[in-house]
C-alpha positions in Angstrom: -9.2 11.2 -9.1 -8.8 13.6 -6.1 -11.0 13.8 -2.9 -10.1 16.7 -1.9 -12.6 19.4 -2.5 -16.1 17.0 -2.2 -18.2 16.6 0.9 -20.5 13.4 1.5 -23.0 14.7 1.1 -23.0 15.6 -2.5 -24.2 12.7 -3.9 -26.9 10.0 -3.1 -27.4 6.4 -1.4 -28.8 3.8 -3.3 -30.6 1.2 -2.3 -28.7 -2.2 -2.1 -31.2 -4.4 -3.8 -30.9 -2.4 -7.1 -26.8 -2.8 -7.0 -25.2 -5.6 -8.6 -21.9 -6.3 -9.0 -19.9 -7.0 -12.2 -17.9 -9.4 -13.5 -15.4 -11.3 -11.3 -11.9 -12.6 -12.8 -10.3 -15.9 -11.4 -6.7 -16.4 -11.3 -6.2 -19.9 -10.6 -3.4 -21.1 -8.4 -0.2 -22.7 -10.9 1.0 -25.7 -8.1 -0.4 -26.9 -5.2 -3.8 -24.5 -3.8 -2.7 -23.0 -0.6 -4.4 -19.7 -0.5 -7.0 -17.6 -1.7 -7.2 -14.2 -2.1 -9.9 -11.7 -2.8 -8.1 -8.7 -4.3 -10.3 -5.4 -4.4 -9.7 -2.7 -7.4 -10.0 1.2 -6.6 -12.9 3.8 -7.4 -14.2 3.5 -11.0 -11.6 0.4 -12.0 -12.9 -2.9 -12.2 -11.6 -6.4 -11.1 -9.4 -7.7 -14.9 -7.6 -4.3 -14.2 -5.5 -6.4 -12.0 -6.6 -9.9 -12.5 -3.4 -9.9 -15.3 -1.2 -8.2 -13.1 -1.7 -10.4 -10.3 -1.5 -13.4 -12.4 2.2 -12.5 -13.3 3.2 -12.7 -9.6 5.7 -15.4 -8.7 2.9 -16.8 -6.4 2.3 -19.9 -7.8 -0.2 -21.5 -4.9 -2.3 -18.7 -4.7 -5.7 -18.5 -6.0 -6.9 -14.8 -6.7 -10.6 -13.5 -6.6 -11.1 -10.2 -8.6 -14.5 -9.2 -8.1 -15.7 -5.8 -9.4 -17.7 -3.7 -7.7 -21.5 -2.1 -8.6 -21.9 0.8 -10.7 -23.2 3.2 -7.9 -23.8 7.4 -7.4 -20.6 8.3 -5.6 -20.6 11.3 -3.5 -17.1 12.5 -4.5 -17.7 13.0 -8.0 -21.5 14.9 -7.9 -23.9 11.8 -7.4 -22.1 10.6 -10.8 -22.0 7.1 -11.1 -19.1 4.2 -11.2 -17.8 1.5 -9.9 -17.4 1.5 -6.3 -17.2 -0.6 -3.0 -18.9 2.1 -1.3 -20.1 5.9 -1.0 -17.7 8.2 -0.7 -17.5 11.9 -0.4 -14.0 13.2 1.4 -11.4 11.0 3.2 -10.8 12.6 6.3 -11.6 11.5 10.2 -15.4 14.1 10.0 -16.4 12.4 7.2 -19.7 9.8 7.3 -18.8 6.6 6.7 -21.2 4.2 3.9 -21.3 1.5 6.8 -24.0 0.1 4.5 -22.3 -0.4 1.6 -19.0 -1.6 3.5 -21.2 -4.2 5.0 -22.6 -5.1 1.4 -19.6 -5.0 0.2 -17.6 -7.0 2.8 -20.1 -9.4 2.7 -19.7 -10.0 -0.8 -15.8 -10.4 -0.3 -17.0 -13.3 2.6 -19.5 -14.8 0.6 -16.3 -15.4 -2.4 -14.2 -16.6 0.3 -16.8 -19.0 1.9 -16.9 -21.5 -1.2 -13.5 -22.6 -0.9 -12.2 -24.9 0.7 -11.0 -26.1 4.1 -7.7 -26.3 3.9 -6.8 -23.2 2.3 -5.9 -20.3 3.9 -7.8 -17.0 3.2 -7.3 -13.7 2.9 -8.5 -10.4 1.7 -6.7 -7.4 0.2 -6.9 -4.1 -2.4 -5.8 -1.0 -3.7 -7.0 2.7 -2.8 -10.6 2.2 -2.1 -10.6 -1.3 -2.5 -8.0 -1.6 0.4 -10.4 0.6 2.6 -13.1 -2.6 1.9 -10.3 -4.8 2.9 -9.4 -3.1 5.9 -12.5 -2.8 7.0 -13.1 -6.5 6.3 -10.4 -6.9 9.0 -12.3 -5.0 11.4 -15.2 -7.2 10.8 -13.0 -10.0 11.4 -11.9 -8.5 15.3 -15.4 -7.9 15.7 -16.6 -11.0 14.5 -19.8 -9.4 12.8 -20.6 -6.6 10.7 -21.3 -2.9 12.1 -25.4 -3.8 11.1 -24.8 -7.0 14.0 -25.0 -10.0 11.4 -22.0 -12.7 12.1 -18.9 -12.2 10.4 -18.2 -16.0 9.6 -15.0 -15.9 7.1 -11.7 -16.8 9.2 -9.1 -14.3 7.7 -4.9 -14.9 7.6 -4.0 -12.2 6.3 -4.7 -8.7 4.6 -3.0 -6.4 2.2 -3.8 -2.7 1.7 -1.7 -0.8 -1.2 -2.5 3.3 -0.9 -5.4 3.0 0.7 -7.2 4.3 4.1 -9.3 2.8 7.5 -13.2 3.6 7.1 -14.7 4.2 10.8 -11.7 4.8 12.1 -12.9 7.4 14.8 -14.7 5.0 16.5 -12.5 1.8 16.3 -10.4 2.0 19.2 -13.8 2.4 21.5 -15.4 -0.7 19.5 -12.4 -2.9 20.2 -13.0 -2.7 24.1 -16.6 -3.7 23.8 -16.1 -7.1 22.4 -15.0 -9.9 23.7 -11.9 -11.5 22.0 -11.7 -8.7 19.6 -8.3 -7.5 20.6 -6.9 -11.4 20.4 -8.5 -11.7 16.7 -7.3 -8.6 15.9 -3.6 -9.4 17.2 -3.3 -12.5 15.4 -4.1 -10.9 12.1 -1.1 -10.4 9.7 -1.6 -6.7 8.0 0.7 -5.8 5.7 -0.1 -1.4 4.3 1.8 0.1 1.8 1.9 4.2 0.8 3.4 6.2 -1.3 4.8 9.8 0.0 3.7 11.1 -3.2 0.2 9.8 -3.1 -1.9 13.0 -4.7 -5.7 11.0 -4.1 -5.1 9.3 -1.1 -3.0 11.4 0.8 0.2 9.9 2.8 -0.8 10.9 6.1 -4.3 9.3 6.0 -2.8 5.9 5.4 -0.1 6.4 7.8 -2.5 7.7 10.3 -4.7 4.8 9.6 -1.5 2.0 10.2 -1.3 3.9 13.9 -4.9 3.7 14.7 -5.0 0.0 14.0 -2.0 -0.7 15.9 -3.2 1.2 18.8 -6.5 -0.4 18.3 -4.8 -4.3 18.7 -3.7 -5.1 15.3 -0.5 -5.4 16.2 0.6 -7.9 13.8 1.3 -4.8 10.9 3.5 -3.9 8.7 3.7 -0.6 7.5 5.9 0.1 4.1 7.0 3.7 2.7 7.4 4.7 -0.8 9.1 7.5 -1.0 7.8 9.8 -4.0 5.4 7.1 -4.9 1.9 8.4 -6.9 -1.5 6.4 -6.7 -0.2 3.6 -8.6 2.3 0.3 -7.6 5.6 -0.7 -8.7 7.7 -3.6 -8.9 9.1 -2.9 -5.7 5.6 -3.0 -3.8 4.4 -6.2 -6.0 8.1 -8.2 -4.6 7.3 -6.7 -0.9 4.0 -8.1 -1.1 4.9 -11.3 -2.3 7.6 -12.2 0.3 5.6 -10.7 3.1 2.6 -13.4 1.9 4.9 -15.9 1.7 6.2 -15.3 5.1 2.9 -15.1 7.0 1.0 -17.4 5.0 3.9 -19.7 4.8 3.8 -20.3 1.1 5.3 -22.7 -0.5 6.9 -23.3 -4.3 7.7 -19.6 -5.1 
């Protein structure tokens, strides 16, 4: 599932009325429900991918949302059609970005997290392209509305990105200085990125390059994590970072 090669424009938008999205798998919390988290699969997967995996973490207060995403012509595979967050052609900084499906799509993640309730905290995160949604659900977040000007309403803790990259990154830093408390929303938001160096899909510079531009941006609460060797795929050692980096910043209890 390589990018390299494709341009954008190879394939086609679709309208976002005739996209729907597929089925989404709740892992409900084991003790006491302290956070919820939308987790976001990668191009052509679907949300019970990790639905099982996640429900094996030793998180027992977290509730997880695995949504999966519409069946849509993607760009970096002709026009032919999958599952996907968004449109995608080539990850690199002269791409276009989908800003309409990232908008869909965010708003879809906000729409899961809206429901629940008061006292729980809530977060977003994702692997590959579904990290790129959850990153850019961050930015949404700084911003407090979406890049087509509707309010952004969902208060985010935290946000996890395994292998993936920042969508509109060219223009972020720019953005940040036109809004008023963007850089204090964006400082207070806990970011945790993980990469492998032997990433072959996602290459290990874009997500590197993308931890830098977010930190330089005012997302300064981020953690950035090397694997070294690691392919387009987790292990073990990312799933324990990720739960004791949530249950540091979201202050977890019970695991």
């Amino acid at each position: 599932m390589s990018f390299s090669g494709f341009t954008a424009g190879s394939g086609s938008r679709t309208t976002r009325t005739s996209l729907e999205f597929g089925r989404t798998h709740v892992v409900r919390p084991k003790g006491k429900h302290e956070a919820t988290i939308v987790w976001l699969h990668g191009l052509g997967d679907k949300g019970s991918s990790w639905s099982q995996l996640l429900e094996s973490l030793p998180l027992p207060n977290v509730k997880w949302i695995c949504p999966t995403a519409p069946t849509r012509p993607v760009a970096a595979f002709g026009g032919f059609p999958c599952t996907a967050w968004f449109d995608v052609g080539d990850i690199s900084e002269d791409a276009p970005d989908d800003l309409e499906g990232l908008d869909f799509s965010a708003a879809h993640v906000a729409n899961l997290l809206s429901t629940e309730p008061a006292d729980v905290k809530l977060c977003v995160g994702g692997f590959s392209m579904g990290a790129a949604t959850a990153l850019y659900s961050a930015t949404c977040h700084a911003f407090s509305h979406y890049s087509n000007g509707s309010p952004y309403r969902v208060n985010l803790s935290a946000v996890v990105g395994l292998s993936g990259w920042l969508p509109c990154s060219r223009t972020l830093r720019h953005r940040m200085q036109g809004v008023n408390d963007a850089g204090r929303r964006a400082a207070s938001l806990p970011i945790l990125l993980c990469h492998g160096t032997g990433d072959d899909v996602v290459a290990y510079q874009h997500g590197e390059k993308s931890a830098r531009i977010l930190s330089s941006s005012g997302f300064q609460n981020l953690t950035w994590r090397t694997y070294e060797g690691l392919g387009h795929y987790t292990i073990p050692e990312e799933n324990d970072e990720i739960c004791r980096w949530l249950s540091a910043n979201l202050c977890l209890g019970g695991t």
